[in-house]
C-alpha positions in Angstrom: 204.9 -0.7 13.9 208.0 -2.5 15.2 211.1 -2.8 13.1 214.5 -4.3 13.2 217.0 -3.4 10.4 219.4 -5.7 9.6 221.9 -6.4 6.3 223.9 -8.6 4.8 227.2 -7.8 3.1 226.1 -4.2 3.9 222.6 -4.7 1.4 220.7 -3.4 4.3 217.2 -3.7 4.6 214.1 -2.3 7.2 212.1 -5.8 8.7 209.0 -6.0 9.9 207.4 -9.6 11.6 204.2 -10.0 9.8 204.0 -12.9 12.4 203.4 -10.3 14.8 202.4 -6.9 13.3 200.0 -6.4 10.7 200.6 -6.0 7.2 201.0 -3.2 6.0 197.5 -1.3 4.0 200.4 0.0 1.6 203.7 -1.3 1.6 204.9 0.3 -1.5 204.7 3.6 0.8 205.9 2.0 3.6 208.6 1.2 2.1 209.3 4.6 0.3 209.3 6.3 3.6 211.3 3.8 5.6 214.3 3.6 2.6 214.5 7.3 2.9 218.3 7.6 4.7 217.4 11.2 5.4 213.6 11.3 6.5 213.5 7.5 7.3 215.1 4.7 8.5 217.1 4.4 5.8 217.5 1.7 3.4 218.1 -0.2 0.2 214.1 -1.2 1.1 211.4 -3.0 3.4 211.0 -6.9 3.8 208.3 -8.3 5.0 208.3 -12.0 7.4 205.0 -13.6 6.8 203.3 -16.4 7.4 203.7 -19.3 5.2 201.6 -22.5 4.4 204.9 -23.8 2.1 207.7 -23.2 4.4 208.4 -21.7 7.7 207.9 -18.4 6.6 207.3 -15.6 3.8 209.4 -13.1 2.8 207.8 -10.0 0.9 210.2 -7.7 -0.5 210.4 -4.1 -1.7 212.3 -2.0 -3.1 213.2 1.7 -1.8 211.5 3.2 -4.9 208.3 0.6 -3.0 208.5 -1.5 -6.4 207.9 -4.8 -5.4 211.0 -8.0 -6.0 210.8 -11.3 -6.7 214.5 -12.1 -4.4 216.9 -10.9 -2.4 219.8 -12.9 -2.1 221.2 -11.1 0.7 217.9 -10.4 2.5 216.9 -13.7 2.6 219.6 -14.7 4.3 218.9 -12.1 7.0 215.4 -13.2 7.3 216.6 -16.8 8.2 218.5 -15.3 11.1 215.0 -13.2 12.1 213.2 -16.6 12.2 215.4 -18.6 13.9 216.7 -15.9 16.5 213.6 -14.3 17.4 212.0 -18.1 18.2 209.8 -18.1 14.6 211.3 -21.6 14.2 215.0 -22.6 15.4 215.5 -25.4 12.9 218.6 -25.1 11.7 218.0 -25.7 8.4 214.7 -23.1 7.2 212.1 -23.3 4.7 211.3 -19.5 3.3 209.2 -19.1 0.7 209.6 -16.1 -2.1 208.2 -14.9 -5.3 210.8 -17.4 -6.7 209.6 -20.4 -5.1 210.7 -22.2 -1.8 214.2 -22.0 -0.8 216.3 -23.9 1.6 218.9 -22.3 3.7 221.4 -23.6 6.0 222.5 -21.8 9.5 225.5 -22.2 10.4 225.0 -21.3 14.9 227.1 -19.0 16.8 226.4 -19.0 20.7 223.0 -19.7 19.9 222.8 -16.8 17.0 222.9 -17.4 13.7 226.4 -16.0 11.9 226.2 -17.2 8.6 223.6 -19.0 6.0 224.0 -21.1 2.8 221.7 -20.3 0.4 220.1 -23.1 -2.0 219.2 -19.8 -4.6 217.5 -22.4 -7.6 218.3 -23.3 -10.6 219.5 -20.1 -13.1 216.8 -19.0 -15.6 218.7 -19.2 -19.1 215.8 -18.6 -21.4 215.6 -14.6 -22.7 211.6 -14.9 -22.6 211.9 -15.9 -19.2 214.4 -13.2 -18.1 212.8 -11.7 -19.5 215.2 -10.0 -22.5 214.7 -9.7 -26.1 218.5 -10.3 -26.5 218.9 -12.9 -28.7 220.5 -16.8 -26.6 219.2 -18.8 -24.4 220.5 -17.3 -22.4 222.7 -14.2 -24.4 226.4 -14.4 -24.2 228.5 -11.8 -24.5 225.5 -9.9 -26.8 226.1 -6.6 -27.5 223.9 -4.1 -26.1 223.8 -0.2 -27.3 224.2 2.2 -25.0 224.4 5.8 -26.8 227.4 5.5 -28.4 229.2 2.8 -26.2 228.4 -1.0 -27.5 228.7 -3.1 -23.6 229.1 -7.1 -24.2 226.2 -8.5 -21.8 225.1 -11.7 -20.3 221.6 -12.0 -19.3 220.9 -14.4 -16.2 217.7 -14.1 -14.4 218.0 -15.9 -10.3 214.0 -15.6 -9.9 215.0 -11.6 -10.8 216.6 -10.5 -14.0 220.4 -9.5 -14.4 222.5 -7.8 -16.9 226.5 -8.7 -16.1 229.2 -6.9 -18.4 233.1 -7.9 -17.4 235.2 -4.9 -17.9 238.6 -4.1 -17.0 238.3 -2.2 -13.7 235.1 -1.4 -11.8 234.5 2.0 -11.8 232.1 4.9 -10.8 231.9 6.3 -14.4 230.8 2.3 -15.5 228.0 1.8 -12.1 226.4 5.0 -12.0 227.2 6.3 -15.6 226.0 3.2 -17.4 224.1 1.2 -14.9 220.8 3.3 -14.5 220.9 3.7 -18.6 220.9 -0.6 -18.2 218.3 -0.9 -16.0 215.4 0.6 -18.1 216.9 -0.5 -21.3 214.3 -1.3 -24.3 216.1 -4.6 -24.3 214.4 -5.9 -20.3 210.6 -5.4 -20.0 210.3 -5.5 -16.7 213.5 -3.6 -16.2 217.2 -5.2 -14.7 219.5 -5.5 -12.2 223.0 -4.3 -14.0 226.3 -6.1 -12.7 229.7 -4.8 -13.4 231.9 -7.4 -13.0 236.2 -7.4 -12.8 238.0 -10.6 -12.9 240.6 -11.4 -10.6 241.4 -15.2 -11.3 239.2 -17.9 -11.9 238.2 -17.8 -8.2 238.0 -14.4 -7.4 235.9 -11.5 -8.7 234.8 -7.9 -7.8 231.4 -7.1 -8.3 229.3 -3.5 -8.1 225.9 -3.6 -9.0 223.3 -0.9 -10.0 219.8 -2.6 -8.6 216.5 -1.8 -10.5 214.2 0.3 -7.9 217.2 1.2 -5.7 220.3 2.7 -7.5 223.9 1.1 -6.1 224.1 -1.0 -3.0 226.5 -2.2 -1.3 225.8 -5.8 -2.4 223.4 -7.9 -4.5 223.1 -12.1 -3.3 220.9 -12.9 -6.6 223.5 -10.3 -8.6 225.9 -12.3 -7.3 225.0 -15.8 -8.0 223.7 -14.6 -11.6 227.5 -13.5 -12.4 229.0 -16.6 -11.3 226.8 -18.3 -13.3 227.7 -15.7 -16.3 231.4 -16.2 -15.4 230.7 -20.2 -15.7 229.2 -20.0 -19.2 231.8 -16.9 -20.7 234.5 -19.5 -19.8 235.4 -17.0 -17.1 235.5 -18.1 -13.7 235.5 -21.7 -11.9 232.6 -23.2 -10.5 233.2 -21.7 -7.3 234.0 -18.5 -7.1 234.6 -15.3 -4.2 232.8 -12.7 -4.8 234.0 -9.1 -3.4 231.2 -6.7 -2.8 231.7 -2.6 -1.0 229.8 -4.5 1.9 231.6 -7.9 2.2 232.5 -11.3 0.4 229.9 -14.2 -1.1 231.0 -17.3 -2.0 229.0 -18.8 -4.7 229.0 -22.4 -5.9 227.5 -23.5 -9.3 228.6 -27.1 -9.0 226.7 -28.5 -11.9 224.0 -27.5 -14.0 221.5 -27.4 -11.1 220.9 -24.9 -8.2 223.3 -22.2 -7.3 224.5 -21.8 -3.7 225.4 -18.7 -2.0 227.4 -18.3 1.4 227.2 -15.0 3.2 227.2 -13.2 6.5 223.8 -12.0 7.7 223.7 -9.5 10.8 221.0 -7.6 13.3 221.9 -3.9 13.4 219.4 -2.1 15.9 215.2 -2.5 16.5 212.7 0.5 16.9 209.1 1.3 16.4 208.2 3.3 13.0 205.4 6.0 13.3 205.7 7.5 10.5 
């Protein structure tokens, strides 16, 4: 099976062109052995480019524990770049439908590469059932959230994938990896969450670290992202368009009304191979 890895903002994912290779009898596993940084590839998962009959292609995504994810913020964008570098389509604005619907990104063309895509990630999902939480709000602001005998103030946004953002003072280890996988399979998110830590710079400017559901830290999160701009935006935070800081890199999101968020980011080809494990 041929592979390229590639990542965005240093969220680095495993790729396989389903256009090409045949899908995979088990890509849970697959994508188990392929995240493995010791005995595999190594990864923060697998992503698979299908055919589409909605857009110009399918993206399939899974985590490194092989659970299977609605979006990918920064993945998406990195699947853009595989369709229109590797001749899928070279439109230079792309179609790519996900468990969230049809999105539209933008390329933005280097020397006939593409550098950077804009991201048209939807509409936020405000309403807890369809987070899903049972926090109280449509969506929950600043609710508070019990974890042993620390009481976090949460926002819930879901981007097609659900989120848990809690501002604090300074992003630390002890908050990402101490509270983060306690978050994640919290009574309070059915289907489990994505938990944000997020530390406010100005109104324009904020560092994020995220603790993904099915993958423990990575180095960035595109729907995390765009879900704590929006949280940012409703807590009377942040502006409408903010930087984000990620370990991997910067996102610029843009929330410039009540409609779709868009998210701005880097997307980059690291190396190709053939998998036989």
């Amino acid at each position: 099976m041929k592979f390229t890895k590639m990542q965005g903002a240093g969220n680095d994912y495993v790729y396989v062109n389903c256009f090409q290779e045949d899908f995979p009898e088990d890509p849970a596993q697959l994508a188990r052995q392929v995240s493995d940084r010791h005995k595999g590839i190594g990864s923060d998962g697998l992503i698979l480019i299908c055919p589409s009959e909605q857009g110009h292609a399918r993206m399939r995504m899974y985590n490194a524990d092989g659970s299977e994810s609605e979006m990918c913020g920064n993945g998406i964008r990195c699947v853009a770049k595989y369709v229109y570098d590797h001749g899928i389509s070279q439109e230079d604005v792309l179609q790519i439908e996900t468990g969230n619907g049809v999105l539209s990104l933008e390329l933005e063309i280097s020397n006939g590469l593409v550098d950077q895509v804009r991201v048209n990630m939807g509409a936020p999902i405000l309403v807890s059932s369809d987070i899903p939480t049972t926090l109280p709000g449509d969506p929950p602001l600043n609710e508070p959230l019990q974890i042993g005998d620390q009481t976090l103030e949460v926002t819930c946004v879901s981007m097609g994938n659900p989120h848990c953002i809690t501002f604090v003072d300074e992003v630390t280890d002890e908050w990402v990896h101490g509270i983060g996988p306690q978050v994640e399979v919290h009574e309070a998110f059915p289907n489990r969450v994505n938990a944000e830590f997020i530390q406010i710079l100005s109104p324009g400017e904020m560092i994020m670290r995220v603790w993904e559901r099915g993958s423990g830290e990575t180095q960035a999160c595109g729907t995390g992202a765009c879900a704590s701009a929006v949280a940012g935006v409703l807590t009377g935070r942040t502006d409408r368009k903010v930087l984000c800081h990620l370990p991997g890199g910067d996102l610029l999101l843009e929330w410039p009304d009540d409609g779709p968020v868009f998210m701005t980011g880097p997307a980059v080809e690291v190396f190709s191979g053939e998998w036989n494990g």
